[in-house]
N, C-alpha and C positions, 0 to 999 in steps of 0.2 A: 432867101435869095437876095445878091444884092443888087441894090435898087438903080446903081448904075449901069447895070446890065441891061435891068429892064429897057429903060429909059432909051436904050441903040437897040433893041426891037421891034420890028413893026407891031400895029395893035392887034393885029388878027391872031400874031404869032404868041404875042401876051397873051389872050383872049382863050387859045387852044391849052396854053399851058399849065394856065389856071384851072381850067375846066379836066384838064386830064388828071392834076394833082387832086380834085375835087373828090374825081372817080375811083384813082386808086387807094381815097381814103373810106369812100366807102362800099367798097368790093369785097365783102366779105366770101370765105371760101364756105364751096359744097363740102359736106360730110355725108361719106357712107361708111358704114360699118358693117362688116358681111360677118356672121356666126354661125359656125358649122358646133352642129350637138355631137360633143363625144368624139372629136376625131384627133386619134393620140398625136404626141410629136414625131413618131415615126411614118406617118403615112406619104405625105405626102416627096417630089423627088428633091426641092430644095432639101428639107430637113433625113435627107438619107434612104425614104422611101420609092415611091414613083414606081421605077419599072420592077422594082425589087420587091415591090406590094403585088405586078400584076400589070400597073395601068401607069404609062409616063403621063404627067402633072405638066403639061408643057404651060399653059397661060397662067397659073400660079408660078411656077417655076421663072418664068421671066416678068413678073411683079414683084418677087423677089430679088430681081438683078434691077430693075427700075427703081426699088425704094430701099428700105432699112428693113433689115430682119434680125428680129429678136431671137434668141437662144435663153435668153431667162426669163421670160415672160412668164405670169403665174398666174393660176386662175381658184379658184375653191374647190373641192373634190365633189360636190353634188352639185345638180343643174340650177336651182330656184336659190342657194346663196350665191351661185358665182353671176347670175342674171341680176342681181340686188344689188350685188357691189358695182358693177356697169352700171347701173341705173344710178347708183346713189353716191358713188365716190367714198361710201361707206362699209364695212365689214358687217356680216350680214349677222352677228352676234347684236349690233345694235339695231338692228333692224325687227326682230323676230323672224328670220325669213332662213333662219338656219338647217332646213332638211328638206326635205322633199316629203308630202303628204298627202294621202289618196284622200278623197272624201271628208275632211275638216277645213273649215273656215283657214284660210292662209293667204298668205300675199303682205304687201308693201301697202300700210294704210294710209288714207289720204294726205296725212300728213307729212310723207317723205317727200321731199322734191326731188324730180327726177331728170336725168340731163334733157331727156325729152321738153319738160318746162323749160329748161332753162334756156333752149334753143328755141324756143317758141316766144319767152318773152323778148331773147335778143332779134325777133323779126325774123325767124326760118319756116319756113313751111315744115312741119313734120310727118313723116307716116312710118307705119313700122307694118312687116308684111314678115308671118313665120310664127314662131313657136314664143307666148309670152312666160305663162307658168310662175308670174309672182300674183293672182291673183284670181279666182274667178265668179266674183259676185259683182254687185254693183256698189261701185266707186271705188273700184282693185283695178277695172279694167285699162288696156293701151290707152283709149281714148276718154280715159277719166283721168290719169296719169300724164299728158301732156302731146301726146300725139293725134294729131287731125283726123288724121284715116286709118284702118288698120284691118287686113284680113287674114287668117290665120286660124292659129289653136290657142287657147286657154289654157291647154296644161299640158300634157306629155304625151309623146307617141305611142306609148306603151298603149293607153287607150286604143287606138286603131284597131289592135288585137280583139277587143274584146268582144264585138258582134259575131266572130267566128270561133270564138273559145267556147269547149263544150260547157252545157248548161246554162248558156247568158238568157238572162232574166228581162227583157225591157221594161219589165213593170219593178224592177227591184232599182236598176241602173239603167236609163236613162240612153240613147246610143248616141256615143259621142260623135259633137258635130262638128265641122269648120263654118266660123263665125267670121260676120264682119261689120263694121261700124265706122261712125264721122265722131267728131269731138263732141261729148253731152249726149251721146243718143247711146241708146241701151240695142246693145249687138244682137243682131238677126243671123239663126242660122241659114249657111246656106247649103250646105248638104253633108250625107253623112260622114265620119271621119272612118274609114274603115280600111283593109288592106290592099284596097282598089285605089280610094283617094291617095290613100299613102304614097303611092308610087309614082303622082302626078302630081302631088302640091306641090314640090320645090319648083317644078317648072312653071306650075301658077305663078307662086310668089317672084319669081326671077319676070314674069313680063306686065306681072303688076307695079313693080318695079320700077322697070325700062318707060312703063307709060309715068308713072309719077314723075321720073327725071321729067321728062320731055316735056310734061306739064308746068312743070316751074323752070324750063328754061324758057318757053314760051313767054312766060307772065315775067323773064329774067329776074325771079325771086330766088334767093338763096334758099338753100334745101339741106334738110337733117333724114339722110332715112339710113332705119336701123332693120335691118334682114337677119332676122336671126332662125337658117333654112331647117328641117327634119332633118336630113341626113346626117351623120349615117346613125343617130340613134335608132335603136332597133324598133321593132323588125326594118332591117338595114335591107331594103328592097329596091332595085333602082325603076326608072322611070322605062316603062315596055317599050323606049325606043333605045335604052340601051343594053335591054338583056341577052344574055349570050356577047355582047360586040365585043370585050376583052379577050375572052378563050379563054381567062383564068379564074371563072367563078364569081358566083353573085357580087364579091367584096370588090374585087377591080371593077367591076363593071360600075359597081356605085363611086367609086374612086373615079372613072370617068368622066361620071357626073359631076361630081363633085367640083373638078376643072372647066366642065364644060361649062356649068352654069355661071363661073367667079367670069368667063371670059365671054357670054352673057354679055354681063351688068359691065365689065369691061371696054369692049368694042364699044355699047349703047355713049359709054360717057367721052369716048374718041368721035363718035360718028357726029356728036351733038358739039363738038370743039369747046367741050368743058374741061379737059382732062388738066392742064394747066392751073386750075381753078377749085382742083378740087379732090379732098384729101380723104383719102381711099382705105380706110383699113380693113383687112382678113387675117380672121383667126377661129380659135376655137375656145369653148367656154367651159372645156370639162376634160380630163383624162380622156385611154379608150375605154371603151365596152369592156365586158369580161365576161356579160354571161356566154353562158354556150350556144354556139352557132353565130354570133355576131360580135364576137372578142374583136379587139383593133390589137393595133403596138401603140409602144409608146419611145419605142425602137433605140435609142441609145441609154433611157432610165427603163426603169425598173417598176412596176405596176398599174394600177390600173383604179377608174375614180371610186371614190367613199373609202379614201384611205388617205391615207399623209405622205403617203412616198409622190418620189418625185417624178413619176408617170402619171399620179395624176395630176398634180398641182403644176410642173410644165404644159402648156401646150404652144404648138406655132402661132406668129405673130407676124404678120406683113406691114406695111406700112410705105404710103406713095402720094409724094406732093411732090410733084416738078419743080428744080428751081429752091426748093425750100427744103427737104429731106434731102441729104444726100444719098446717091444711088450706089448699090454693089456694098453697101454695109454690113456689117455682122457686128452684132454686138452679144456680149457676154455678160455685160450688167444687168441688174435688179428691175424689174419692173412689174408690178401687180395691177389687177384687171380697175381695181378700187382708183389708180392713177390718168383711166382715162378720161374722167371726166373732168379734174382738174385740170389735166393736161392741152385742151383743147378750150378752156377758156378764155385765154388772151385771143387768138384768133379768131375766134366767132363772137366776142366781143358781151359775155354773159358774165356773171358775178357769182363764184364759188360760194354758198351759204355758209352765211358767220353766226347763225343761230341754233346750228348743232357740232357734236363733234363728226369732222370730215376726215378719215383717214389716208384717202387721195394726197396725191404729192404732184406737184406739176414738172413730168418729165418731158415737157417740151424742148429745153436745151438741149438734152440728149439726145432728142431724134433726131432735132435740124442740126446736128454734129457741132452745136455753141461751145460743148463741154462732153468729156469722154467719160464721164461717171455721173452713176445714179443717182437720185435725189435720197433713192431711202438704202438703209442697211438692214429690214428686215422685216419681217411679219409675223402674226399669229397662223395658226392653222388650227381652225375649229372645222369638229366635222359633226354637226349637231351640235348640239349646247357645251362638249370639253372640249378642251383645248390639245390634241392629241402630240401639235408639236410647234416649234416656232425655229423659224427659216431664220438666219443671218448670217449677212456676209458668203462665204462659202463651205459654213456649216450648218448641219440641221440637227437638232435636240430632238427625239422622239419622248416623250412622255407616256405614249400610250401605245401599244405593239396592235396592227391589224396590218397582216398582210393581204388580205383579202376581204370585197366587201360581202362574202361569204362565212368571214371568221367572227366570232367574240371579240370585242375589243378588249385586251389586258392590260391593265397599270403596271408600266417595268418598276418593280422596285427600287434601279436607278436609271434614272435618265442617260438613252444611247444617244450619246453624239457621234456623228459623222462627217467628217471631212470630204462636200462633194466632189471635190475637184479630184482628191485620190480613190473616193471611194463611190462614184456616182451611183451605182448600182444598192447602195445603203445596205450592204451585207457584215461591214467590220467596225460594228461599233465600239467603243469602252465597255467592260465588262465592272460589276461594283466592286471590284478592288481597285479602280482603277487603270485597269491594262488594258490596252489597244490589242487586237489581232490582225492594227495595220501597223502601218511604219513610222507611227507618230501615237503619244499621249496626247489627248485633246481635254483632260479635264480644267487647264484652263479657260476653254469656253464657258464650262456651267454658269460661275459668276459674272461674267460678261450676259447671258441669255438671261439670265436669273434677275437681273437688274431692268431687261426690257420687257420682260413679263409684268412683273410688280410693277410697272410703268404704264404698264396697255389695260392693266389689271385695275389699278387710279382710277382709271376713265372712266371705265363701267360704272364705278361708283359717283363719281359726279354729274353722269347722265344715262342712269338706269338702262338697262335696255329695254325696248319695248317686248314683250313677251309673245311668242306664239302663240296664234288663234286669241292675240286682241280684236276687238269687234271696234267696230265705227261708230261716232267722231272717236276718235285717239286728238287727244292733246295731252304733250310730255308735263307732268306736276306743277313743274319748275314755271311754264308758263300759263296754269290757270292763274 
């Protein structure tokens, strides 16, 4: 400022000005992050679904018109590597955390930092309330991982089933609980997880919630909380005050829900005159469903998750900061789930790790509309330990055929590429003589993919991946 300004100022007028520039330097924004399990890109009405599922999506639907909405947002096809890459800003091939697995030691060992730390050392209060599934022993868990507080499940809904599925053993397996915990302390069950809590925990989690903001607006501590709710992975039941209220069947009725909770956590962050302050994201961590009786869409692509098409690897993406995100956006660029932790680093003022490899990209200029193109051009798609395809640009290579996460996975003899922009539905690939059954040869892609594979491929080898069902302490080679 210049100083002969000052100087024809009163001092009080100095005094306030300094002190406000003081504040908005260190005013760091809330983060919420809402995670709906399993719920395709067709469901809700922003992304084409809403009334057409059943149930209008009205408080989503105008969060959508408030912030930025993604249309290529990409997540992993199973639950516990797309929860890894969120947490870790890394692909969960480097993590061990590549499948989903009943009954064997798994999870993210202590040694990954996770954004949860990272927002803890930059001064956030954190809590995380809902479903974790990268871990469930001791020093796997939420609050061994970097967050404060945390009530919730350990591992997957599917459990809830299991006290009423015929011949369940409690002296074989154990009946699973909802648990909860402070930072350092070993998690207390607090009752059983079954298909009665099932139908009530997201409304738990949504006003445990509501009290954590309230608590750190009080204490006016900046806040990290990560919600990542049941619904609508199956059994896709809704809460008994919304049964029957669509008219169209269990699935709207939990779509109901599904709105009504996001606008919940919503109103809570208006009523507390935080909403200016504080950056909002809703999405989903996984394709739909498929099994039967609890299928979702994935309403303009084509399948559904533990497979490489692009129903499951799309899903919705919202995004809302007043003032800083521009509102009524639509974008069509690249963005993977791996990107949000970098992407949020400058503004919450924490330091990306330069002691592993980070495959996150910091697509913050994109959101706040700096720049109309993406950081990255492309990604691996591991579904398990192979690599069944790799996304770029606006085509996709399959390497490996499963249309269903009911099928055999097959090795195509030659790699289909697809053009999604003409062929979004992944139905007209190149045949191995090279011919298209669309309206374009695409065999120029291979060598373009074939160069970013052997690239991604590099990597592995100069920092191993850590192996599923590695046991505790894990330190990587390189740094004994």
């Amino acid at each position: 400022m210049n100083k002969h300004i000052l100087l024809t100022l009163p001092l009080c007028l100095i005094i306030q000005l300094f002190a406000s520039l003081h504040t908005h330097g260190q005013d760091k924004p809330n983060v919420v992050i809402i995670v709906m399990d399993n719920l395709g890109w067709g469901e809700i009405g922003a992304y084409g679904g809403g009334i057409l599922r059943g149930a209008e999506t009205p408080h989503l639907d105008q969060l959508a018109k408030e912030g930025t909405q993604l249309l290529n947002f990409n997540v992993e096809p199973q639950c516990t590597p797309s929860r890894s890459a969120l947490m870790t800003g890394r692909h969960p091939i480097r993590s061990g955390t590549t499948k989903v697995v009943w009954g064997l030691p798994y999870g993210l060992v202590s040694w990954e930092k996770t954004i949860a730390e990272l927002f803890s050392d930059a001064g956030y209060a954190t809590a995380m309330y809902g479903k974790w599934h990268l871990g469930d022993m001791e020093g796997r868990f939420p609050t061994d991982q970097g967050f404060d507080e945390w009530y919730g499940i350990a591992n997957t809904t599917d459990e809830s089933e299991y006290t009423s599925q015929t011949g369940f053993d409690p002296k074989v397996v154990s009946p699973p609980q909802i648990q909860q915990s402070t930072k350092g302390k070993k998690p207390q069950p607090v009752k059983e997880y079954n298909v009665e809590t099932r139908r009530t925990i997201d409304a738990e989690l949504t006003q445990k919630s509501i009290d954590f903001i309230k608590r750190q607006v009080d204490k006016k501590k900046p806040f990290f909380l990560y919600l990542p709710y049941t619904l609508v992975h199956l059994p896709t039941l809704p809460h008994p005050d919304f049964e029957g209220k669509s008219g169209n069947g269990t699935w709207a009725d939990v779509l109901m829900e599904v709105d009504h909770r996001a606008g919940q956590v919503l109103d809570a962050i208006d009523d507390l005159n935080i909403r200016d302050n504080t950056i909002v994201i809703w999405m989903s961590e996984n394709g739909p469903e498929e099994a039967p009786n609890w299928f979702g869409t994935a309403g303009y692509w084509r399948g559904h998750y533990f497979t490489a098409l692009e129903g499951s690897l799309r899903t919705p993406f919202l995004i809302r900061w007043p003032g800083k995100i521009p509102e009524g956006v639509k974008t069509n660029e690249m963005v993977h789930m791996v990107d949000i932790m970098p992407s949020l680093a400058e503004v919450a003022g924490y330091q990306v790790p330069s002691d592993r490899k980070i495959d996150g990209v910091n697509q913050l200029p994109l959101l706040t509309g700096k720049t109309k193109a993406s950081a990255r051009e492309g990604f691996p798609v591991y579904n398990g330990d192979d690599m069944f395809a790799y996304k770029w640009r606006n085509f996709k290579v399959h390497f490996i055929k499963q249309e269903s996460m009911f099928d055999t996975p097959v090795k195509h003899n030659f790699p289909r590429v697809h053009n999604l922009i003409r062929d979004p539905k992944e139905l007209h690939g190149i045949d191995g003589g090279g011919r298209e059954t669309g309206a374009q040869n695409l065999t120029w892609v291979l060598p373009a993919v074939t160069k970013e594979v052997l690239q991604f491929q590099k990597t592995l080898k100069e920092e191993p991946p850590i192996l599923l069902g590695t046991p505790e302490p894990y330190v990587p080679k390189s740094k004994k």
